[in-house]
mmCIF file of the N, C-alpha and C atoms, coordinates in Angstrom:
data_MODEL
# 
_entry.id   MODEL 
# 
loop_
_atom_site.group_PDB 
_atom_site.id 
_atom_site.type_symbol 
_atom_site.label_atom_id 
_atom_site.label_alt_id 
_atom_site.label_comp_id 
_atom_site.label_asym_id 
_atom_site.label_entity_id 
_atom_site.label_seq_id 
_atom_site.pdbx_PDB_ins_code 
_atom_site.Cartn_x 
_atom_site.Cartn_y 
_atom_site.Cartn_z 
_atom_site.occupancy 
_atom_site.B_iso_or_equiv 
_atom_site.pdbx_formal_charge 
_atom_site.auth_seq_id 
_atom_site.auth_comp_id 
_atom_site.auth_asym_id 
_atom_site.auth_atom_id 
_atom_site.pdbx_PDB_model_num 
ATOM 1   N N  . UNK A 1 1  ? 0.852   -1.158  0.000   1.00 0.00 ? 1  UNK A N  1 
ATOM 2   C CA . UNK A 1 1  ? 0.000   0.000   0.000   1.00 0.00 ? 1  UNK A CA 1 
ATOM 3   C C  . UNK A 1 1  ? 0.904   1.229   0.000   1.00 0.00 ? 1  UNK A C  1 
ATOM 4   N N  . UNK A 1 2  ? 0.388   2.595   -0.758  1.00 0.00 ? 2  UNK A N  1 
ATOM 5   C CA . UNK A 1 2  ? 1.199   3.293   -0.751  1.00 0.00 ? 2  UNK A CA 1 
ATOM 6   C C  . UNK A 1 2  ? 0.746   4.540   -0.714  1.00 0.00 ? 2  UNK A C  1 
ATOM 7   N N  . UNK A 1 3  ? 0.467   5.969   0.306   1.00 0.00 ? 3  UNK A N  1 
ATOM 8   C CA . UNK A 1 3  ? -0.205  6.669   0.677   1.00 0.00 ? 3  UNK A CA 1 
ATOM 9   C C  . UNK A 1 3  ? 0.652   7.969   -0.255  1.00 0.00 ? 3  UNK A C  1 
ATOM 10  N N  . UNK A 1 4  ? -0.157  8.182   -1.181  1.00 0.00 ? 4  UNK A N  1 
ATOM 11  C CA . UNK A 1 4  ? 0.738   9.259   -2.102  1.00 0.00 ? 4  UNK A CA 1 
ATOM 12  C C  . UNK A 1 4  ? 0.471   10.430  -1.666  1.00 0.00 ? 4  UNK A C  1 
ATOM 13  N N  . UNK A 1 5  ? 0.022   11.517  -0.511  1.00 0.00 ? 5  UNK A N  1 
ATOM 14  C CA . UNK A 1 5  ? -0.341  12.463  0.072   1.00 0.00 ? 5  UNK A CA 1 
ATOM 15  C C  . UNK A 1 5  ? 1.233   12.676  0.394   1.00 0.00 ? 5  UNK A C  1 
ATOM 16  N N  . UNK A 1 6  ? 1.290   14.091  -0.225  1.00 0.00 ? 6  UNK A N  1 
ATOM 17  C CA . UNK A 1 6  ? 2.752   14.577  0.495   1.00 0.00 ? 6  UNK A CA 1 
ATOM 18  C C  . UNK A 1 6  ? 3.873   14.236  -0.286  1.00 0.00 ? 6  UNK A C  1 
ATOM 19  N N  . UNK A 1 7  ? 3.851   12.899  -1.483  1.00 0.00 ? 7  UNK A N  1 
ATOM 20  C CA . UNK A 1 7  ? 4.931   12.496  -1.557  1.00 0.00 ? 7  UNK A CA 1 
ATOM 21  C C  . UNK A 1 7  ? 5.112   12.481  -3.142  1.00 0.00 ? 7  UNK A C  1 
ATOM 22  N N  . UNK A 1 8  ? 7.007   12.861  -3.034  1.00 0.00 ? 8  UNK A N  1 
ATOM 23  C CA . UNK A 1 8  ? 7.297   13.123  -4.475  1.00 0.00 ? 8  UNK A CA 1 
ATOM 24  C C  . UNK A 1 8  ? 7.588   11.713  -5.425  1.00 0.00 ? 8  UNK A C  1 
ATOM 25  N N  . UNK A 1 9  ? 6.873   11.867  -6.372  1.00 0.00 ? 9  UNK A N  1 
ATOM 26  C CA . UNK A 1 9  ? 6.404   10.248  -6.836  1.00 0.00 ? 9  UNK A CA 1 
ATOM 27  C C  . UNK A 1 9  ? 7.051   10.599  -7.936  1.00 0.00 ? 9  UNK A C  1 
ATOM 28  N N  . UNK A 1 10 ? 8.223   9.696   -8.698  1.00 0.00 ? 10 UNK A N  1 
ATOM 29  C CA . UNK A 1 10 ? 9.073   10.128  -10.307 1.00 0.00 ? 10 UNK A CA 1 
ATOM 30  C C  . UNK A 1 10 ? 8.744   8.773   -10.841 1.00 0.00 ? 10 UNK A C  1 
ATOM 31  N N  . UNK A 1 11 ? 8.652   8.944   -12.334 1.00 0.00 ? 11 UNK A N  1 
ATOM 32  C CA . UNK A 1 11 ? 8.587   8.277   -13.081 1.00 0.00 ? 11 UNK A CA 1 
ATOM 33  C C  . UNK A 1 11 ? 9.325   6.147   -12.656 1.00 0.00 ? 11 UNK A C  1 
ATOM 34  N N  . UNK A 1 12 ? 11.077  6.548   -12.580 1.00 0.00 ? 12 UNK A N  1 
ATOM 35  C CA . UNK A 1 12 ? 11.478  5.679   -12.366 1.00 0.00 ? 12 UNK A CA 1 
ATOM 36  C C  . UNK A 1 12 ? 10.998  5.454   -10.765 1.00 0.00 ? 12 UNK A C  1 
ATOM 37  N N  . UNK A 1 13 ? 10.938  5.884   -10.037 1.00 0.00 ? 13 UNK A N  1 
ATOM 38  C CA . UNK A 1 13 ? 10.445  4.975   -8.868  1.00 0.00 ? 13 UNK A CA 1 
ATOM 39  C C  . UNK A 1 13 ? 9.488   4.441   -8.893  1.00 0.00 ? 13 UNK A C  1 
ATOM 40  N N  . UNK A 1 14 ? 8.397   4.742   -9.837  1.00 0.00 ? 14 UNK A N  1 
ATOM 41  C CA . UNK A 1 14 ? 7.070   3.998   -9.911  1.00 0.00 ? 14 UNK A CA 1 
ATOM 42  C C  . UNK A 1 14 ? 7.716   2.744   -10.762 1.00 0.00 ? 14 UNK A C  1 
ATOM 43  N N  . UNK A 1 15 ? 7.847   2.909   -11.615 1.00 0.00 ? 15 UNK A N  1 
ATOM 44  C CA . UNK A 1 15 ? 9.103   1.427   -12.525 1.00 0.00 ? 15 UNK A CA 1 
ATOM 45  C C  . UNK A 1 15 ? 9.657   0.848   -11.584 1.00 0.00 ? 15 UNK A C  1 
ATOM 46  N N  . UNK A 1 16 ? 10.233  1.173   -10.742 1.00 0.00 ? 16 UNK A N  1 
ATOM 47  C CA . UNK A 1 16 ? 10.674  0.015   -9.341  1.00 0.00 ? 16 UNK A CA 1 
ATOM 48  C C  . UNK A 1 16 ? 10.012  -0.474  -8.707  1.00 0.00 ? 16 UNK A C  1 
ATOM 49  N N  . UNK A 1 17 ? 8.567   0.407   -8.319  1.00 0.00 ? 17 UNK A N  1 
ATOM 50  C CA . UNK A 1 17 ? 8.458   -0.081  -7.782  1.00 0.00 ? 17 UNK A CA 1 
ATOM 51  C C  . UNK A 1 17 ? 7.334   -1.448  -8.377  1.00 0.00 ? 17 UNK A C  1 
ATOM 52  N N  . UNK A 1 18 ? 6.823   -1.449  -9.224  1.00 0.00 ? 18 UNK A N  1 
ATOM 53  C CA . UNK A 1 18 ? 5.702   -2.341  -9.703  1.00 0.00 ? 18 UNK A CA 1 
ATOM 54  C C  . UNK A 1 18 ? 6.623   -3.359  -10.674 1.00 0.00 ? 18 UNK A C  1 
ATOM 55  N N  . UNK A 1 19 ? 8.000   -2.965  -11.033 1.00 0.00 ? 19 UNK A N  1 
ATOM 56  C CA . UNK A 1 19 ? 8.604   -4.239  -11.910 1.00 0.00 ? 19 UNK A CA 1 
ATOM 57  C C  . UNK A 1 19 ? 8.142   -5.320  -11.096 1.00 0.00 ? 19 UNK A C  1 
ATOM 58  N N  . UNK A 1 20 ? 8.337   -5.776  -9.721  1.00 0.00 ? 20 UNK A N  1 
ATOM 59  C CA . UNK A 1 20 ? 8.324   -7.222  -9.610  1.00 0.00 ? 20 UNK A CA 1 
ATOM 60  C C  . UNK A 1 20 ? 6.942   -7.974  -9.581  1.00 0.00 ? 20 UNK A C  1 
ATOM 61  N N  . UNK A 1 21 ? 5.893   -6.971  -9.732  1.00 0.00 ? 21 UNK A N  1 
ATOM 62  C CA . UNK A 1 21 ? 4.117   -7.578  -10.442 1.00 0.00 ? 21 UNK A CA 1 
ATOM 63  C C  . UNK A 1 21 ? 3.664   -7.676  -9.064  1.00 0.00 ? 21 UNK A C  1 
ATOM 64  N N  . UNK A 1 22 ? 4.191   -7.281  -7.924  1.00 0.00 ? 22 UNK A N  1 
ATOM 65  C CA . UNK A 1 22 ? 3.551   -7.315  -6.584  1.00 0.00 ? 22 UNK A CA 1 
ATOM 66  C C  . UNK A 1 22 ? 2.226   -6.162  -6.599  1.00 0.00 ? 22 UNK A C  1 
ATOM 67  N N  . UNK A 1 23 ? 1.171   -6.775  -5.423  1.00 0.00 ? 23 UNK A N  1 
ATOM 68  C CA . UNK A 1 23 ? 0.304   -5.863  -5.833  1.00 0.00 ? 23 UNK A CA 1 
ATOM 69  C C  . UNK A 1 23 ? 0.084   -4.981  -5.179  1.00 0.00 ? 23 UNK A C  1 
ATOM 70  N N  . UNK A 1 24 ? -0.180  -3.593  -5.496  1.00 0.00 ? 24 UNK A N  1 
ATOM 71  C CA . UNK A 1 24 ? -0.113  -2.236  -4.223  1.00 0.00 ? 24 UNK A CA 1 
ATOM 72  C C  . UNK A 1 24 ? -1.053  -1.746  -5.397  1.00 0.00 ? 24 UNK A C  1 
ATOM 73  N N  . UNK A 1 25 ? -1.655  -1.338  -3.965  1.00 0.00 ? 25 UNK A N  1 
ATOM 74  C CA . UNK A 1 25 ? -2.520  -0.335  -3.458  1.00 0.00 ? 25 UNK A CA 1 
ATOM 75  C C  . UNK A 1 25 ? -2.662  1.592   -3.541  1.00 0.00 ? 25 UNK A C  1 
ATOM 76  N N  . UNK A 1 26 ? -3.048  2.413   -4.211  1.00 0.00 ? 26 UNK A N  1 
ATOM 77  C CA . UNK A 1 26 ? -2.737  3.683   -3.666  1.00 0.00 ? 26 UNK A CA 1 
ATOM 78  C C  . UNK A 1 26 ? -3.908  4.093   -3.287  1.00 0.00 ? 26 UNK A C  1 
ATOM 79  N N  . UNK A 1 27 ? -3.724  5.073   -2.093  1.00 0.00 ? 27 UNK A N  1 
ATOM 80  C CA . UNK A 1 27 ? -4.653  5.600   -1.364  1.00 0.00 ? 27 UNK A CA 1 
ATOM 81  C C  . UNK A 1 27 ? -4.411  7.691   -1.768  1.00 0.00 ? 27 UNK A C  1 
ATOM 82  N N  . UNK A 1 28 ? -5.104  8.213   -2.257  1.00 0.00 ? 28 UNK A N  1 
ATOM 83  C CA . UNK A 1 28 ? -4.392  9.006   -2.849  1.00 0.00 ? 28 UNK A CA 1 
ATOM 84  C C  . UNK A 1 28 ? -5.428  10.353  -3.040  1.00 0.00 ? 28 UNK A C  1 
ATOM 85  N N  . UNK A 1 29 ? -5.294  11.273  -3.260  1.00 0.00 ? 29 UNK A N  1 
ATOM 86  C CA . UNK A 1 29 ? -6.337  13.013  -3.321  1.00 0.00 ? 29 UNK A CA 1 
ATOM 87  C C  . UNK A 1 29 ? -6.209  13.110  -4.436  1.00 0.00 ? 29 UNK A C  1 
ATOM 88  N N  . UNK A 1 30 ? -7.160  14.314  -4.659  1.00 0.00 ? 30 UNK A N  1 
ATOM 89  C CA . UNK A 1 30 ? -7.408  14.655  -6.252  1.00 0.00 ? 30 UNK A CA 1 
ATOM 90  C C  . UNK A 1 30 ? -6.592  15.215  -7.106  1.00 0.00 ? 30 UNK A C  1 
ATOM 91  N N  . UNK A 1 31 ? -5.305  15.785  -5.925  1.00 0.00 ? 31 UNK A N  1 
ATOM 92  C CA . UNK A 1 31 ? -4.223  16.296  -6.797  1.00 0.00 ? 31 UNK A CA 1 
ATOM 93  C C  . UNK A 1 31 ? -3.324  14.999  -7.196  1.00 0.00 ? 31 UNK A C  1 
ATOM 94  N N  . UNK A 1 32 ? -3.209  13.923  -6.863  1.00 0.00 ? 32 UNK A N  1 
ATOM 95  C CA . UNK A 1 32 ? -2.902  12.867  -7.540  1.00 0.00 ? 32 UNK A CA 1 
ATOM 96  C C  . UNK A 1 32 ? -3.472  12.141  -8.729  1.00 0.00 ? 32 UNK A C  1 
ATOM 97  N N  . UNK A 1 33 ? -4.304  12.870  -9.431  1.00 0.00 ? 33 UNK A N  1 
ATOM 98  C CA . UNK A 1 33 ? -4.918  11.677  -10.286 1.00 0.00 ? 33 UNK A CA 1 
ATOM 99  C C  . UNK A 1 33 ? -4.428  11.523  -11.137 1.00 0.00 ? 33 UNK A C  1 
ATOM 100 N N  . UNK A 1 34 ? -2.996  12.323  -11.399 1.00 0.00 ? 34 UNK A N  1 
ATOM 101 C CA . UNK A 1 34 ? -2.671  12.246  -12.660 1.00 0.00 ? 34 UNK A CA 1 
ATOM 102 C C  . UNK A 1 34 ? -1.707  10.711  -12.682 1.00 0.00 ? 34 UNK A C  1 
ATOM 103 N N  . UNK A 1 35 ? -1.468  10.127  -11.513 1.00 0.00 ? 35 UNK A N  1 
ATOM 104 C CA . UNK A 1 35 ? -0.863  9.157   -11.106 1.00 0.00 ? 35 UNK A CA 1 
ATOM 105 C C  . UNK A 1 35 ? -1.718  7.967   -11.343 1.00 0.00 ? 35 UNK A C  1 
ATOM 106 N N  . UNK A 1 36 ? -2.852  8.008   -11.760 1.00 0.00 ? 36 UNK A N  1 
ATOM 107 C CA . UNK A 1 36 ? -3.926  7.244   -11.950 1.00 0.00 ? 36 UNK A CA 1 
ATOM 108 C C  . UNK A 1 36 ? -3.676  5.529   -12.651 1.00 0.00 ? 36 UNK A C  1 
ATOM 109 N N  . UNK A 1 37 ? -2.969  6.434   -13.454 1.00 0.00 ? 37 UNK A N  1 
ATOM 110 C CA . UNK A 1 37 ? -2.254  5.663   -15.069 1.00 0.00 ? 37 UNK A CA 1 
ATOM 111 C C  . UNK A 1 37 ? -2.129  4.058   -14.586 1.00 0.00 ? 37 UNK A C  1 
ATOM 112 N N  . UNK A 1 38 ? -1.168  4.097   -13.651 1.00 0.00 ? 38 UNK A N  1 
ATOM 113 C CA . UNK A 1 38 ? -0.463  3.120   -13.685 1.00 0.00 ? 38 UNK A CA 1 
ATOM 114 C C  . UNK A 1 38 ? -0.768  1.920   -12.916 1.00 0.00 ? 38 UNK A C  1 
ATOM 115 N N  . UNK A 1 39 ? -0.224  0.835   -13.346 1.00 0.00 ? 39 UNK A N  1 
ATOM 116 C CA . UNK A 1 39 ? -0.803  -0.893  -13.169 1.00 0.00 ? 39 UNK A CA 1 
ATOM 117 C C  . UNK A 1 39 ? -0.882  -0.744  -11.284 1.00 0.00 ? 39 UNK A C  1 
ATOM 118 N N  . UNK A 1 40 ? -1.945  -0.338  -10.414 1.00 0.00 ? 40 UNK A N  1 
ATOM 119 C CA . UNK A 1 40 ? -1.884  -0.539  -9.265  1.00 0.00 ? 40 UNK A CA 1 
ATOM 120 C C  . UNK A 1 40 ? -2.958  -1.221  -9.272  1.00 0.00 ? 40 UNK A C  1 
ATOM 121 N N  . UNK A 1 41 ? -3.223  -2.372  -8.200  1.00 0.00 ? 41 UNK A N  1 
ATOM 122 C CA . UNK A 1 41 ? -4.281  -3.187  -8.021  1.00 0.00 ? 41 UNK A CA 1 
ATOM 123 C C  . UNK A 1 41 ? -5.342  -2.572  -7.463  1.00 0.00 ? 41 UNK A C  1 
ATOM 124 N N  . UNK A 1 42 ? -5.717  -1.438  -6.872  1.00 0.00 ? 42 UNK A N  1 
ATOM 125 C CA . UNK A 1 42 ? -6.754  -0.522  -6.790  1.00 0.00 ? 42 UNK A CA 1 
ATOM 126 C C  . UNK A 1 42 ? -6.365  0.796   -6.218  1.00 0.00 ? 42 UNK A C  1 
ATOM 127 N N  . UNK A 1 43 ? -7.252  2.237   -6.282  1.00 0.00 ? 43 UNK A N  1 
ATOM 128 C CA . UNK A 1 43 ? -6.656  3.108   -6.071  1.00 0.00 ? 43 UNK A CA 1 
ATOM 129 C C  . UNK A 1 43 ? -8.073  3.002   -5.115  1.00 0.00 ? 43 UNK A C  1 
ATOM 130 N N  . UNK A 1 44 ? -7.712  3.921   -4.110  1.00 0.00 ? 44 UNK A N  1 
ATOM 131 C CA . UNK A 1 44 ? -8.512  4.540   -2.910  1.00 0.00 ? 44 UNK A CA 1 
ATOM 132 C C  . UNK A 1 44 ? -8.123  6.591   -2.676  1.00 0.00 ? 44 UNK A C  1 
ATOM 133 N N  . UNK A 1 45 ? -9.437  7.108   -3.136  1.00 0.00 ? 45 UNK A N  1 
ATOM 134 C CA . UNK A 1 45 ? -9.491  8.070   -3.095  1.00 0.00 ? 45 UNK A CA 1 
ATOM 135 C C  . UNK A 1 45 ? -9.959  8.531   -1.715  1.00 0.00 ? 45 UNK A C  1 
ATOM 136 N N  . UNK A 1 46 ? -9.083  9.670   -0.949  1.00 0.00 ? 46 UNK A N  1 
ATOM 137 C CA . UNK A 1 46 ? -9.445  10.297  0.384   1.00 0.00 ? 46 UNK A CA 1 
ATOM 138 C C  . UNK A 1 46 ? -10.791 11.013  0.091   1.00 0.00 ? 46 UNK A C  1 
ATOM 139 N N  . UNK A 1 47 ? -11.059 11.637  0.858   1.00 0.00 ? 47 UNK A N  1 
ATOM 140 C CA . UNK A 1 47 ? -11.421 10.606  2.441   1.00 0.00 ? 47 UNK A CA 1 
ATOM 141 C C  . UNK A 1 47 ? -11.651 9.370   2.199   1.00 0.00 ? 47 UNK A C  1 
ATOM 142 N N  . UNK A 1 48 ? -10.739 8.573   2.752   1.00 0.00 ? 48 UNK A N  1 
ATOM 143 C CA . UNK A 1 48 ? -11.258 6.690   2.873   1.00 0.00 ? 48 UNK A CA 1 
ATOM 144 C C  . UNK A 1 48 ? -11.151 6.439   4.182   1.00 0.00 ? 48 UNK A C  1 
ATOM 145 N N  . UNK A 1 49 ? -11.482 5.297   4.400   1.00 0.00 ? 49 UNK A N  1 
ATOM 146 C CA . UNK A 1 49 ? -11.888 4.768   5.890   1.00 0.00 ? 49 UNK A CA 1 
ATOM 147 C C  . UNK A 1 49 ? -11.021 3.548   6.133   1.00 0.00 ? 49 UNK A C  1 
ATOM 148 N N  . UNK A 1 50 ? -10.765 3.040   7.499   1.00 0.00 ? 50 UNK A N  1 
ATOM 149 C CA . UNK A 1 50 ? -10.250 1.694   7.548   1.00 0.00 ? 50 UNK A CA 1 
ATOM 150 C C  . UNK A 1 50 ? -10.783 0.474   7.025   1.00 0.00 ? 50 UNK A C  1 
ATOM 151 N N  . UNK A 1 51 ? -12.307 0.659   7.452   1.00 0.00 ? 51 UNK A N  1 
ATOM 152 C CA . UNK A 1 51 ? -12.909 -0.246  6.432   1.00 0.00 ? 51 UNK A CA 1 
ATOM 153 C C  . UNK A 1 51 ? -12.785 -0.802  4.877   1.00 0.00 ? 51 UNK A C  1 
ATOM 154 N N  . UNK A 1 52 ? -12.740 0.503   4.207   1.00 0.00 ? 52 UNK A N  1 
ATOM 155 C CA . UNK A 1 52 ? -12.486 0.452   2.747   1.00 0.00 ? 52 UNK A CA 1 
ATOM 156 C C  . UNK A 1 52 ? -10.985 0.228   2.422   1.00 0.00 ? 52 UNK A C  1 
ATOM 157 N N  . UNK A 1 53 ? -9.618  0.145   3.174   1.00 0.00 ? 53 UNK A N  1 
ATOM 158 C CA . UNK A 1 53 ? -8.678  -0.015  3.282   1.00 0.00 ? 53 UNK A CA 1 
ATOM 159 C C  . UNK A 1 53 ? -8.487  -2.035  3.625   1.00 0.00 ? 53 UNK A C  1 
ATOM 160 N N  . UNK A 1 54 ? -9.265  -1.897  4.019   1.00 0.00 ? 54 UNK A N  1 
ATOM 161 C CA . UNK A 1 54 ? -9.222  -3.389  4.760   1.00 0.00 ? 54 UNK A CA 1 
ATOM 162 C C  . UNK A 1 54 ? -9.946  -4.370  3.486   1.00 0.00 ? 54 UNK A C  1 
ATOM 163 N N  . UNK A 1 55 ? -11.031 -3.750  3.259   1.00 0.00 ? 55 UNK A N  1 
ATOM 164 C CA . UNK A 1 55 ? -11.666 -4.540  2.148   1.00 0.00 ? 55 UNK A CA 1 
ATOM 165 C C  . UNK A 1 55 ? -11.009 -4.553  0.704   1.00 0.00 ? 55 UNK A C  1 
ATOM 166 N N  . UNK A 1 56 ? -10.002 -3.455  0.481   1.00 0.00 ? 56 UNK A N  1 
ATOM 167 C CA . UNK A 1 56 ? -9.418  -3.864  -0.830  1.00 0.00 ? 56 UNK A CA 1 
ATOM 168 C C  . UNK A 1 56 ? -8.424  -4.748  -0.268  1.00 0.00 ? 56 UNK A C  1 
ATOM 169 N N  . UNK A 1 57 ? -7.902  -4.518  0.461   1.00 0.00 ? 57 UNK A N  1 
ATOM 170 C CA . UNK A 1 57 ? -6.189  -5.776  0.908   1.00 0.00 ? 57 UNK A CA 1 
ATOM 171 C C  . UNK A 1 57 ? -6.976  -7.050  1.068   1.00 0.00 ? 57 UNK A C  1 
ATOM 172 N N  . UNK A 1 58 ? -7.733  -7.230  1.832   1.00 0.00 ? 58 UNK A N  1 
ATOM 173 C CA . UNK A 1 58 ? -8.461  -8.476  1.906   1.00 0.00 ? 58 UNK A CA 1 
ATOM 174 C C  . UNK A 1 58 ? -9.142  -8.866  -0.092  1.00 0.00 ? 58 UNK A C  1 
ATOM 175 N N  . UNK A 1 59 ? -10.166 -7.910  -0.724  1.00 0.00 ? 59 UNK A N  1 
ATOM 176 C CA . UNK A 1 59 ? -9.811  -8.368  -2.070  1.00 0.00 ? 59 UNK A CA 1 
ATOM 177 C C  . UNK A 1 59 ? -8.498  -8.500  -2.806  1.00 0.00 ? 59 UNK A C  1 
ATOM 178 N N  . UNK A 1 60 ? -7.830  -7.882  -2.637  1.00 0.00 ? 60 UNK A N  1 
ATOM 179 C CA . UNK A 1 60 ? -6.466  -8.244  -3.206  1.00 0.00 ? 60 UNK A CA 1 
ATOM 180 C C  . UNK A 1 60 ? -5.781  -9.625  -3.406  1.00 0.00 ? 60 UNK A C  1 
ATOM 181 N N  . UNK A 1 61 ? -5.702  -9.830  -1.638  1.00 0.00 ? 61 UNK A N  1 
ATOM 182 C CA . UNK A 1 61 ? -5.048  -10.878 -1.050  1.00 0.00 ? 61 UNK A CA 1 
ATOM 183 C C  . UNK A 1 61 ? -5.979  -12.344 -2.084  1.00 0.00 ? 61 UNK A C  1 
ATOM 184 N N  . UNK A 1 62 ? -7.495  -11.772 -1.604  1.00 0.00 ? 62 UNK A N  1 
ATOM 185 C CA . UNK A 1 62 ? -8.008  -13.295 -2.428  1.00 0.00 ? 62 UNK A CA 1 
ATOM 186 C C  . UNK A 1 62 ? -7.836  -13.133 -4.199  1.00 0.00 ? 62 UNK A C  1 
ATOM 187 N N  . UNK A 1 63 ? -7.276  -12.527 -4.680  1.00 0.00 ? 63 UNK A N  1 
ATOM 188 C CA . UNK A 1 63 ? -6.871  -12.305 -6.255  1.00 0.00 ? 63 UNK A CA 1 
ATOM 189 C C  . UNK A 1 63 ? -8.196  -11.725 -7.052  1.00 0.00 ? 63 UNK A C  1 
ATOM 190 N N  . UNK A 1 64 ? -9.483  -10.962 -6.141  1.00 0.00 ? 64 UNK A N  1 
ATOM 191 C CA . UNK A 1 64 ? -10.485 -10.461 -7.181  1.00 0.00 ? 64 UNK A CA 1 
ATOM 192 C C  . UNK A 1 64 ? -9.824  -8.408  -7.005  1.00 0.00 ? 64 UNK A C  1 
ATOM 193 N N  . UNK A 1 65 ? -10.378 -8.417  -7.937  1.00 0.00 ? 65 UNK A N  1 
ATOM 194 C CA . UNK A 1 65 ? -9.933  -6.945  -8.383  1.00 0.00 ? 65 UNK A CA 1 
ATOM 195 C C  . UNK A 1 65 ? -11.307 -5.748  -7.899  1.00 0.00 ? 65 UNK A C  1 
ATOM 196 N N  . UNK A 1 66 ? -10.683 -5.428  -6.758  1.00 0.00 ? 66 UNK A N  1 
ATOM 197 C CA . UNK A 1 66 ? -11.971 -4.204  -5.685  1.00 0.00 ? 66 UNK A CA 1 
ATOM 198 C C  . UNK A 1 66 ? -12.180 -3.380  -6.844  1.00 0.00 ? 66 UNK A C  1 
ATOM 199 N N  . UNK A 1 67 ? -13.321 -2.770  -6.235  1.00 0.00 ? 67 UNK A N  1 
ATOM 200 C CA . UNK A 1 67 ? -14.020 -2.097  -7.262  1.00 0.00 ? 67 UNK A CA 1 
ATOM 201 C C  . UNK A 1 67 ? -12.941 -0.452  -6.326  1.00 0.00 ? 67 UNK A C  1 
ATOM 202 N N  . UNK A 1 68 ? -13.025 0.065   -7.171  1.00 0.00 ? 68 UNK A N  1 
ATOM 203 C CA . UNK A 1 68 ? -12.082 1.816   -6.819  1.00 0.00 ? 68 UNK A CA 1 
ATOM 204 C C  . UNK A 1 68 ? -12.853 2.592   -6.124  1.00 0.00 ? 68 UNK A C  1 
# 
């Protein structure tokens, strides 16, 4: 999971970080959407809750794809 609030996100670090096909998560504001793009197994737009945090890792974990 990866909380993009605050944080400077470059091209090649996103390439690092998703080369090995592991699956993450972003939890992320509207000034992020341009980050949208890329192969993450679901995005979570703020305000989100623990609940909705819990229910994508738990979909994740069982291999179905949460709804965003």
């Amino acid at each position: 999971m990866l909380d993009l609030q605050d944080q400077t996100v470059t091209d090649p670090l996103l390439a690092a970080l998703f080369v090995l096909g592991a699956p993450v998560i972003a939890i992320a504001g509207a000034a992020d959407e341009s980050l949208r793009a890329h192969p993450w197994s679901t995005w979570l737009r703020r305000p989100v809750t623990l609940g909705a945090i819990a229910t994508a890792v738990s979909q994740v974990r069982s291999g179905l794809r949460p709804e965003a």
